[in-house]
N, C-alpha and C positions, 0 to 999 in steps of 0.2 A: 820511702825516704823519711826519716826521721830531723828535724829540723832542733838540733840544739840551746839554740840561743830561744823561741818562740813555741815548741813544741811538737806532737806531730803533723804532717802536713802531707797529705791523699794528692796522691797527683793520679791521673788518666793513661800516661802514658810510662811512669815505672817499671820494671820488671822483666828485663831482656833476659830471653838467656842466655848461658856463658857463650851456648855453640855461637849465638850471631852476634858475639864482640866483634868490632870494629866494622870495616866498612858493610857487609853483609845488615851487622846490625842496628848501622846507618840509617842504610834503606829503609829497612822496617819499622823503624821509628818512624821516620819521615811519612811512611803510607801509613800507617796507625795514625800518625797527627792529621794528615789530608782526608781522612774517611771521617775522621771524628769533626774536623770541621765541617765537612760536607753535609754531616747528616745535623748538625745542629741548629734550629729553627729559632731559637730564641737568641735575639743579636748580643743582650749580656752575658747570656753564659757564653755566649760563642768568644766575647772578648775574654773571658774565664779563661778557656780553654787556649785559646792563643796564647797569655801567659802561661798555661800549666806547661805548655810545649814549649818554651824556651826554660824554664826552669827545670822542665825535665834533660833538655838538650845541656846546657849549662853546666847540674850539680849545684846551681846555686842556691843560698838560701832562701831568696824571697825574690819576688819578678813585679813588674810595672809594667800596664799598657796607657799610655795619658792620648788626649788629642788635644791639639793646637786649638784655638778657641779663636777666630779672627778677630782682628781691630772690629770696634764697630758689635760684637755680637750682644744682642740683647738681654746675657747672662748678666751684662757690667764686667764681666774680666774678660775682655777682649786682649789678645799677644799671650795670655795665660796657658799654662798645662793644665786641663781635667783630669782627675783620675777618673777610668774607665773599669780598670778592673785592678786587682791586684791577687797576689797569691803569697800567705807568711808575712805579709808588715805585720806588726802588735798594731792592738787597738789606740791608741795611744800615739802611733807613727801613721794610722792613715788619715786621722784630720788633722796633722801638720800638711800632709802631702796633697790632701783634697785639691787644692790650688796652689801651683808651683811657677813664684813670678819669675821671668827671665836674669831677671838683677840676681838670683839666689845663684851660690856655687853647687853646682854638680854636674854628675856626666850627663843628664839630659839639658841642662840648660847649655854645657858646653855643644855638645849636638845641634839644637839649635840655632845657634849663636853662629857657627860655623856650617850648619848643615851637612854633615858627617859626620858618621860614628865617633863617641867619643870614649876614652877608656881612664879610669880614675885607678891605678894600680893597689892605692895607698892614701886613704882622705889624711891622716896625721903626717904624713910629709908634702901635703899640696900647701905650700904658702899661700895660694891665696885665701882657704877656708879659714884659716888660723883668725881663733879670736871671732870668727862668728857665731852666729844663733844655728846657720845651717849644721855646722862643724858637731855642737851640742847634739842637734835631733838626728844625726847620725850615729853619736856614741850613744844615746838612749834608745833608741832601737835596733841597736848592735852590729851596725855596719860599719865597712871598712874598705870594701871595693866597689866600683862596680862602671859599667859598659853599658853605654845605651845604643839603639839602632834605629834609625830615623824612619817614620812609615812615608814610600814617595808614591803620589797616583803613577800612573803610568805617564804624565805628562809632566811629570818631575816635581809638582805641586808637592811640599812638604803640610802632611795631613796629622802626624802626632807619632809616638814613639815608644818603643820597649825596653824596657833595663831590667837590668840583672844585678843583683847585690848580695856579695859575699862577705861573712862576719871576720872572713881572715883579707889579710894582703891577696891580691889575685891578677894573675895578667891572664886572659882567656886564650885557651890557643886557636891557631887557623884553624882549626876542624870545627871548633864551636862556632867561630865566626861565620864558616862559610855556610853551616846547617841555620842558625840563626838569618843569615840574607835570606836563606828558600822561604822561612817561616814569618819571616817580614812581609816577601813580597807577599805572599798570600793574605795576611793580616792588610797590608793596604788596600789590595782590593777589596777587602770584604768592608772596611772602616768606608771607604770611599762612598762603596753601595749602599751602604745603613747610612751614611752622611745626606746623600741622593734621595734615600726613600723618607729621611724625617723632614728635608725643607719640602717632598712634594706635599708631606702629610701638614705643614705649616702653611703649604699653599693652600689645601683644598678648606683649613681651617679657617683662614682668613678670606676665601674667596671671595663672599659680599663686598667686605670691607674694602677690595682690591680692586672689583669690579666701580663700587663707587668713586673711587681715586683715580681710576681710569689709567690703575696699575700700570708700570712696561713688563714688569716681572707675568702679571697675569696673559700678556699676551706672548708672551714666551711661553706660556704652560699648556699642557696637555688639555685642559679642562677648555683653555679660550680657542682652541684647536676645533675641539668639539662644537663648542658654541658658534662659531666663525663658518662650520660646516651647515650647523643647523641653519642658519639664517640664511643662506646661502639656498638648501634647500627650499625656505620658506617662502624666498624672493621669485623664485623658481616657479613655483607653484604657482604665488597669487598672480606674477605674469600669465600665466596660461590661461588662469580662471578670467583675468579681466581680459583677455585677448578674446576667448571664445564668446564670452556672455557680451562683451561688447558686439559680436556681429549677431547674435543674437537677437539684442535688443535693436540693432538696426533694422532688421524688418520686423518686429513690433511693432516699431516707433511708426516708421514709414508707412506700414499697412494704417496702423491706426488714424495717424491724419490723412490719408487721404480716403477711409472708408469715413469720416465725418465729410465730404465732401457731397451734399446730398444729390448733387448733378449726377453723381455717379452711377453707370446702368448697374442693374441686380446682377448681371453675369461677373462684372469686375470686383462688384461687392461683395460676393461668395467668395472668387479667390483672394482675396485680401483675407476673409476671415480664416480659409481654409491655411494661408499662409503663418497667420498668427497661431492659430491651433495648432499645426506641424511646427513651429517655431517652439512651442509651452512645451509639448512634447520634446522635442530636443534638447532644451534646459534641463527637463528633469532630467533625461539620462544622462547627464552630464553630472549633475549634483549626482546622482546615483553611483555611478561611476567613482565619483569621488569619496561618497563616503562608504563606498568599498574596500577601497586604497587605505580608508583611514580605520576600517576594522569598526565604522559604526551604521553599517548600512541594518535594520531591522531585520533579520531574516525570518523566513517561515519553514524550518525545517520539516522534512517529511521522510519515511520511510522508503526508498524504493531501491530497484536492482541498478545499479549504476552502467553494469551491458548493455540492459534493458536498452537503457533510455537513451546511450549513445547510438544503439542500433536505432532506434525511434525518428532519431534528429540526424542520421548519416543522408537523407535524403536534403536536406533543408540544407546540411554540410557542403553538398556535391554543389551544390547550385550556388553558395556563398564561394568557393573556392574557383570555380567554373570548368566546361568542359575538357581542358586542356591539363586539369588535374585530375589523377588517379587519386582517387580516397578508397582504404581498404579497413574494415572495423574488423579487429582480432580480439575477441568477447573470451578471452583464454580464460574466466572464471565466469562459472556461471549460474554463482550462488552469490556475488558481489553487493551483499546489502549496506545501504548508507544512509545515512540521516541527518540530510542537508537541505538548503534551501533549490526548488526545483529549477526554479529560472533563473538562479544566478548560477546553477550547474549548467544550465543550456548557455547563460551568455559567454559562460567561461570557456566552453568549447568553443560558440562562434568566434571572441574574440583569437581563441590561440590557432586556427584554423585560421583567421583572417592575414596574423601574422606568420604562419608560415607560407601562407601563399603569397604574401606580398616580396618574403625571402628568395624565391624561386622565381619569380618576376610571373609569376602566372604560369606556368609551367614545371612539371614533373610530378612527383608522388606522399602522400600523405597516410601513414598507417596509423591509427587508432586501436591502441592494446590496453584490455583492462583484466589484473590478474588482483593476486591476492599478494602480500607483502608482508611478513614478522618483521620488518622493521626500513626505518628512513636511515639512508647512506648520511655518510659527514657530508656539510654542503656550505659553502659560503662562512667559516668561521664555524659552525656550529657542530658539535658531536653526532655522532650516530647514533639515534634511539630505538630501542624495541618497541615491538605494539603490534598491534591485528588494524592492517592499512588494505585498504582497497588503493592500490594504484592504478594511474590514466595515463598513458601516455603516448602523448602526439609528436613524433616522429619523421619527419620531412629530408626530403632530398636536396635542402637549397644551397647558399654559398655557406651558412655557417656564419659566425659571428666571434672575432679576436675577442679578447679576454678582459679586456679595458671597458669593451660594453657592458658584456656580460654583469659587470658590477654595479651598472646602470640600468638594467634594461625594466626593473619593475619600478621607479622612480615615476611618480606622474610627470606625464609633457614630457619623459626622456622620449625622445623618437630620429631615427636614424635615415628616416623617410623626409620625401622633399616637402617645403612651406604645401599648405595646402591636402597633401597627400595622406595625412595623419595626424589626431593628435598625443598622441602619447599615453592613452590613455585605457588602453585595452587589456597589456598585462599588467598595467595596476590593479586593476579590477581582479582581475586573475589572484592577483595576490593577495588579497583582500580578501575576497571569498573564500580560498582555502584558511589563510590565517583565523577569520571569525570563525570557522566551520571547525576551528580546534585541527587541523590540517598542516600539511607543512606543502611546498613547491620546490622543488631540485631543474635546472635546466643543466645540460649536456652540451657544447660544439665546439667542433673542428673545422677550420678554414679547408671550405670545399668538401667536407665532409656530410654538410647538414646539424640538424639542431634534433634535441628531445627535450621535450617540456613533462615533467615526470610528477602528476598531482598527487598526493598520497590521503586519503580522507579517512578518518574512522571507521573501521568497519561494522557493520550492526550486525547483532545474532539473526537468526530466520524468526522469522515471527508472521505475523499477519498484517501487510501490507494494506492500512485505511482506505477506504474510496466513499468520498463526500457525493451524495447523490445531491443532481440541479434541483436550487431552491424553488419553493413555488409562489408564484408573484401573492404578496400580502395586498391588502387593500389600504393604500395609505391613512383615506382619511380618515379610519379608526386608530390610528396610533401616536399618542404623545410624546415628542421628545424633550427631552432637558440638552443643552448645548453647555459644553462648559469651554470657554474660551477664555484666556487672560487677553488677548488682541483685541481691540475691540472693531476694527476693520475686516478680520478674520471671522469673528463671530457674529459680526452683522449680514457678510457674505452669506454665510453658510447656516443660518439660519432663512436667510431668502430663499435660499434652493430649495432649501427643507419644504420652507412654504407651496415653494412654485409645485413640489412633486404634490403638495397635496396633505403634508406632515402640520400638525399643529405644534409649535415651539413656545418654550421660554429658556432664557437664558443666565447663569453663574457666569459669574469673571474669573474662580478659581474654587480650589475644590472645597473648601467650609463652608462655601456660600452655598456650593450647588449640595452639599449632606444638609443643611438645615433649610435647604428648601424639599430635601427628599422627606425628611421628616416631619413637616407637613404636608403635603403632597404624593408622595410615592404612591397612593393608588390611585393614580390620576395619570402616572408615569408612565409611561410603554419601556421607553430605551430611555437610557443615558449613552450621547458623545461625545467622548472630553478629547479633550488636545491632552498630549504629554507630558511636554515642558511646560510649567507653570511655578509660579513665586510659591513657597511652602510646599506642601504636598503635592507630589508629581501626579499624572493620571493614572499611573500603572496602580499606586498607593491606594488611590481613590476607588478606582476599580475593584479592586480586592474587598475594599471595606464595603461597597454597597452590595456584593457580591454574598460576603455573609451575614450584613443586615436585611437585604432585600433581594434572595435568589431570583424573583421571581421577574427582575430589570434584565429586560437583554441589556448588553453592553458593547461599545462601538469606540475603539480608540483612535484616533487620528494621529500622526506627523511626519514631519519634512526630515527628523535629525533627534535621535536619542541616543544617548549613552546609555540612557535607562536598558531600552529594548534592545541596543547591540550587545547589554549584558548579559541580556535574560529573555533570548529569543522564545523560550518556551512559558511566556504569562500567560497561557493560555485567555486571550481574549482577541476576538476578530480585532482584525489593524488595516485602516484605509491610509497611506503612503499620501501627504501632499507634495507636488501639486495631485487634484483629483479634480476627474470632471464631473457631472452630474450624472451622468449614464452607471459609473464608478462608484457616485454615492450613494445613488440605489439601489444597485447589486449588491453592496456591501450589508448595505442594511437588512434587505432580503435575506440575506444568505444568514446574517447576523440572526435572525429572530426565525428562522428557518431552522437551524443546528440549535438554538435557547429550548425552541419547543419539544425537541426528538427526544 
């Protein structure tokens, strides 16, 4: 179509042919305009093409898509028309139109004004234009008619509007009108949608600022949705953690004072001690647990057959599960190499083994299948991925679990068990260990059906499977250690033990202190063992550096909780887990300067 007054003018949807004039060629108009919106990703051209489609529907010469600007809107023209898009105004006629007050005469402000289509047949016979500016910037951009059509949400919200403007007198017929409503309604929605997606994008811009205002808008929004969940989980959590560690420390506490009671006979004073020992014990698998869940527990990955070791630990299974369960291992691949950590693959089993037999109330069957896997199914939100997966899966005949849990069930402290009976905290662990492990977890069930817990772990090529032979006892009181502790409670401790086995110590408070006491001293040094966390350079950091200044330092890391080592399970340097007891610190050591020597 060639545009007289303005020049040429490319429209999208032009050029029917003869065979589909009239309604035939309706149609096809119309699904040409609907594909071509469909497939249009960028919201301006998309408003582009909204125009093109009424101007091509029309014949007219030039088209307008405006939106209503609200009272109030932070542009400063609030009640105003924006131009959004246009097709054919001269340059000249689109920054008059930029902003279109309601006060001005035309068919969109009469639209407006009335909320209905409005039709200007003839601007030189409309008395009201007469003698205005409007009147002017019509004849200089050579118009003469024109129809606008109001854009309404689906909730009859009036959102902005299309015109059409022809250089001759023009009254548009039913057929234009009724094609122009199809191409409105669509135009609304999609104005609505992009109106929708730029206050959320105005949300998530301003959401500090919202946050400190203590917004109402922010609590309407997706974002404070999220956050409102987090907290919620968070609350969750430290409840459990301070419930558990609270009875905990209760017999601690209790042993502890009345083993100062020196009345007390040796037989009551053993179990008091033995009570606080299995107590320490207990805490840590708790923090362990937890920082399973949280994907920072240290691992010790190792190469082995994944069959292997479920058949290994199906006896130790039988007997966690008890004699009233069937446990059956289906070892269906029997080349299943993995390279994970050993005992947090065995706890994973105990734990998921403990929860299906508690599903079953103690009773029925339990199958253990471990095969080979090209790829993990869609699961919880997530897509399906290819890969080389050693799958696990346990299998149970219990009642099965609705769908509502299911979305809870790896959740620390989520537990579906009575006060007392559990804490919630076994397939977090579960999930945690797969997650670190680079792994994913899928669970399966149907009411009365039973449950499938479906591990999927990396699979490793064949290769040659390590085996560390037992260290041989060192002679302590030849060998020097350096302590590097930033605690200094921690580091008084544990240089006492040192002593007590027999170890000669000094001690750094962090790692520059303990390098420039190496470099005077390091052949005077046996081992360096440092704590992890510390202020400046971590010990992992440290470690490495004395490792290429000073091969000849065994080396011994310690902690309770790194980011470091749940990053980077493979720093290759032996790692004692606190808490640790002394039995603990000397095997590690052994073993440390045992493997330094080989």
């Amino acid at each position: 179509m060639t545009n007289p007054l303005h020049g040429p003018q490319l429209l999208a949807f032009d050029g029917l042919a003869p065979e589909l004039d009239g309604e035939l060629g309706d149609i096809d108009l119309l699904h040409r305009i609907s594909v071509a919106l469909i497939n249009e990703q960028d919201r301006f051209e998309l408003y582009g093409k909204i125009v093109e489609a009424a101007v091509a529907i029309t014949g007219s010469q030039c088209g307008t898509m405006q939106l209503l600007c609200p009272t109030g809107d932070s542009s400063g023209h609030g009640g105003e028309l924006q131009l959004l898009a246009h097709r054919g105004l001269p340059p000249e006629a689109v920054g008059f139109w930029q902003w279109v007050s309601p006060a001005a005469y035309s068919s969109c402000t009469l639209a407006l004004k009335f909320g209905q289509r409005a039709i200007v047949p003839d601007f030189e016979t409309w008395d009201e234009i007469a003698g205005t500016p409007d009147l002017e910037a019509f004849r200089a951009a050579g118009i003469r008619s024109a129809q606008t059509t109001p854009l309404l949400s689906r909730s009859g919200k009036l959102l902005g509007m299309i015109s059409n403007h022809w250089s001759e007198p023009h009254q548009p017929s039913d057929r234009d009108l009724r094609m122009l409503d199809i191409v409105a309604r669509q135009a609304a929605d999609i104005l609505e949608r992009t109106i929708a997606e730029e206050q959320l994008r105005e949300l998530a811009e301003t959401l500090e600022e919202r946050v400190e205002e203590r917004s109402r808008e922010l609590m309407a929004s997706e974002d404070q949705v999220r956050q409102l969940q987090k907290m919620e989980a968070i609350g969750q959590l430290t409840g459990g953690v301070a419930h558990d560690f609270n009875n905990l420390l209760t017999i601690i506490r209790s042993s502890a004072e009345l083993l100062a009671r020196r009345e007390l006979p040796r037989d009551k004073q053993k179990k008091y001690i033995d009570a606080i020992a299995e107590t320490a014990d207990r805490a840590a698998k708790l923090t362990s647990q937890l920082l399973a869940f949280a994907r920072r527990q240290a691992l010790k990955p190792e190469i082995f057959n994944a069959a292997d070791k479920v058949a290994s630990v199906a006896d130790m299974l039988r007997t966690v599960v008890g004699s009233r369960i069937a446990l059956t291992v289906d070892p269906v691949c029997s080349s299943c190499l993995v390279e994970v950590d050993v005992s947090q693959f065995e706890t994973a089993l105990v734990n998921m083994a403990v929860n299906v037999r508690d599903a079953m109330n103690g009773e029925g069957s339990i199958t253990i299948a471990i095969e080979a896997a090209g790829y993990i199914p869609a699961r919880r939100g997530h897509a399906a991925a290819k890969g080389d997966f050693v799958k696990v899966c346990v299998t149970d005949t219990g009642s099965g679990m609705p769908a509502d849990q299911l979305d809870h069930i790896f959740e620390p402290f989520f537990t579906t068990k009575e006060v007392g009976k559990g804490t919630g905290l076994g397939l977090s662990q579960v999930y945690g260990f797969t997650k670190q492990s680079g792994g994913e977890i899928d669970v399966d069930s149907q009411l009365g059906q039973g449950t499938t817990f479906s591990l999927y772990l990396p699979r490793c090529k064949a290769g040659a499977i390590e085996t560390i032979s037992p260290a041989e006892k060192i002679v302590a009181s030849q060998a020097s250690i350096l302590v590097v502790e930033d605690n200094d409670q921690v580091g008084e401790f544990a240089s006492q033990l040192l002593g007590d086995l027999g170890f000669t110590t000094q001690r750094a408070a962090n790692a520059q202190e303990a390098i420039a006491i190496l470099e005077r001293e390091h052949r005077e040094i046996d081992i360096l063992f440092s704590d992890v966390i510390m202020p400046g350079m971590d010990g992992v950091e440290l470690a490495r550096q004395v490792r290429k200044r000073w091969p000849d330092l065994t080396i011994v890391l310690t902690s309770g909780y790194s980011h470091v080592l749940a990053d980077d399970a493979r720093h290759g340097f032996a790692l004692l887990h606190k808490p640790y007891s002394v039995d603990e610190l000397s095997r590690v050591l052994q073993d440390a300067r045992q493997a330094h020597s080989c």
